[in-house]
N, C-alpha and C positions, 0 to 999 in steps of 0.2 A: 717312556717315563723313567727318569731317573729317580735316584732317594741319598739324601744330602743328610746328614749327618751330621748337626752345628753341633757342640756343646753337648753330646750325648742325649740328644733331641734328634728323632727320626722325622723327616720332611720328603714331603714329592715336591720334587723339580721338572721344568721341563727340559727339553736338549735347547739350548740357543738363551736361555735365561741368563742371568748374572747371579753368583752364590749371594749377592746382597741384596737382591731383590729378593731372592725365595727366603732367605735370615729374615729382612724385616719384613716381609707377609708372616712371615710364624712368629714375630716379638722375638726373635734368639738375640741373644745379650751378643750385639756386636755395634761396632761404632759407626756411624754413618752423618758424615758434617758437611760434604763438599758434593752430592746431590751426582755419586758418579765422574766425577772430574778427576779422581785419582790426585789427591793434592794433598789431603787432612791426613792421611793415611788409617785413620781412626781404624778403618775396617781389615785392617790387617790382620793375618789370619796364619796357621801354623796346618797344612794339610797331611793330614796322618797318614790316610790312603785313599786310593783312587785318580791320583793327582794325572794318571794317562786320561781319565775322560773330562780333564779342562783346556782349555786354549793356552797355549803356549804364552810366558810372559812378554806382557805388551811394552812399548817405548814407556808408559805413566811408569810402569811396575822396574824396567830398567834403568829408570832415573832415580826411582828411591831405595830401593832394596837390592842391595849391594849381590854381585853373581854367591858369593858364598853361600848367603842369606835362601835365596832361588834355589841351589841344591840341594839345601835342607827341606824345602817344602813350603818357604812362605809367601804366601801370595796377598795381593790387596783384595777382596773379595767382590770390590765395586768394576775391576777388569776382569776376572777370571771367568769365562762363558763355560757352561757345561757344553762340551760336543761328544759327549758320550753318553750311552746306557750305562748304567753300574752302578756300584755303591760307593760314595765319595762322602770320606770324614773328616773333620777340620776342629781347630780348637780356636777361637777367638782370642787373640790377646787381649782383649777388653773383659775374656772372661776368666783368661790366664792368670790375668794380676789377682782379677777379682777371686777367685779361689787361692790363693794364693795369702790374699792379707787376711780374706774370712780364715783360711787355716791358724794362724796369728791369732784372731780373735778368738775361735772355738774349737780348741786344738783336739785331736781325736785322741781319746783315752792313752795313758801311756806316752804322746808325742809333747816335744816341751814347743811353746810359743816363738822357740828360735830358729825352729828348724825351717819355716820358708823365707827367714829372712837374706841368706845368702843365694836363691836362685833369685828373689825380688829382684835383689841389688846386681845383680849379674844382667840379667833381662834389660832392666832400666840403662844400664852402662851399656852396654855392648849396643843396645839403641840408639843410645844419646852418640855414642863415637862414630855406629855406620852412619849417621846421618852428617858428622861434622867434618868426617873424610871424603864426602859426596859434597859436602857444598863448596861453591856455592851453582855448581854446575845443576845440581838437581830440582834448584829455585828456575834456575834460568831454562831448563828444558822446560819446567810447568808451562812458564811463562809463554813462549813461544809457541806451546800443543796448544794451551785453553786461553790464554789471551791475557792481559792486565785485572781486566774488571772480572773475570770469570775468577780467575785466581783469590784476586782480592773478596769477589763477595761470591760466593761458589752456589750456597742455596738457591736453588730456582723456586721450591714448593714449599715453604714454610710452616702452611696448615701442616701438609703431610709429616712434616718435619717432627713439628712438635707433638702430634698424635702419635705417631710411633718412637717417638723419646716415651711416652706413658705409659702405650702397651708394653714396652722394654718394660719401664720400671715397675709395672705390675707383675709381670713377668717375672720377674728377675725377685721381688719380697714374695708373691706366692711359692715361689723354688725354695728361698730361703726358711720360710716358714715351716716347711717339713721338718721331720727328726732331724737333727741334729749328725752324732753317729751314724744314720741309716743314709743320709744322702753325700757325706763325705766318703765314706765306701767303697762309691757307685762314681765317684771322680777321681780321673785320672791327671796328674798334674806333671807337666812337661819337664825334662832337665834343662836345667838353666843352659847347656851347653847348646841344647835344641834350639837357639832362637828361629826360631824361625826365620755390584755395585750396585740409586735409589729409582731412577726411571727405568722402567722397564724395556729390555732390547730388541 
């Protein structure tokens, strides 16, 4: 048994799972749109430590995430299979932002509401360019790995889809709903310079 580490949320994993099957079994704030197909990217993810007990990055993950990007630690979480025992930690960029603008809105004592605006804006850039520097090569590999209609309509499970879009967002306002002070604290939020699967395998 391994223990997965989403967003400062402790989880059991098994060896051979996907870090985004064992995320949305536990509701962790991360993105999931393309049901495993490596395509949405939503589930992209910044791996703090542990990253020796995952699968090396796959053809999805070298079509979109540029090698720089991969030596810093970012992986899609809908390829990355655990094949190790150990303790592996990750930060969602779904929930990278997301702390990040909540910081903005409820800044911590003493901090002014400006100070996450310039890693937001760096994150978002430095995304939007790996992504326009790859194209349009990295449309065309999807293409070819998962097919036209897979691409274009990616969801297989729908139900499941939309039931764990809920447990997320329950998730995600009971977190909020704690103190204030007390849970900003207890997050750590990544330097902008840091930029960095749903069936079961």
């Amino acid at each position: 048994m391994s223990t997965l580490i989403i967003n400062d949320v402790s989880m059991e994993a098994k060896v051979g799972e996907r870090m985004l099957n064992v995320a949305r079994r536990n509701a962790a704030h991360i993105g999931f749109m393309c049901d495993n197909a490596g395509t949405c990217q939503g589930c992209r993810c910044q791996v703090l430590t542990g990253a020796e007990h995952l699968s090396p990055p796959n053809e999805a993950e070298l079509a979109w995430i540029p090698a720089a990007r991969l030596a810093e630690g970012q992986r899609l979480a809908c390829q990355a299979i655990i094949h190790g025992q150990g303790e592996i930690r990750v930060l969602s960029r779904a929930e990278e932002l997301r702390r990040l603008v909540f910081a903005m809105i409820a800044p911590r004592a003493g901090e002014s509401r400006l100070n996450p605006i310039a890693p937001l804006v760096a994150i978002l850039g430095q995304t939007s360019l790996d992504q326009l520097a790859r194209f349009p090569g990295n449309v065309f590999a999807s293409l070819v790995r998962v097919g036209p209609m897979r691409f274009a309509f990616p969801v297989i499970d729908r139900d499941r889809l939309f039931s764990d879009v809920q447990r997320v967002v329950r998730h995600v306002r009971a977190t909020a709903a704690q103190p204030t002070g007390q849970k900003l604290r207890a997050i750590p939020i990544l330097r902008a310079t840091s930029d960095a699967a749903p069936n079961e395998s």
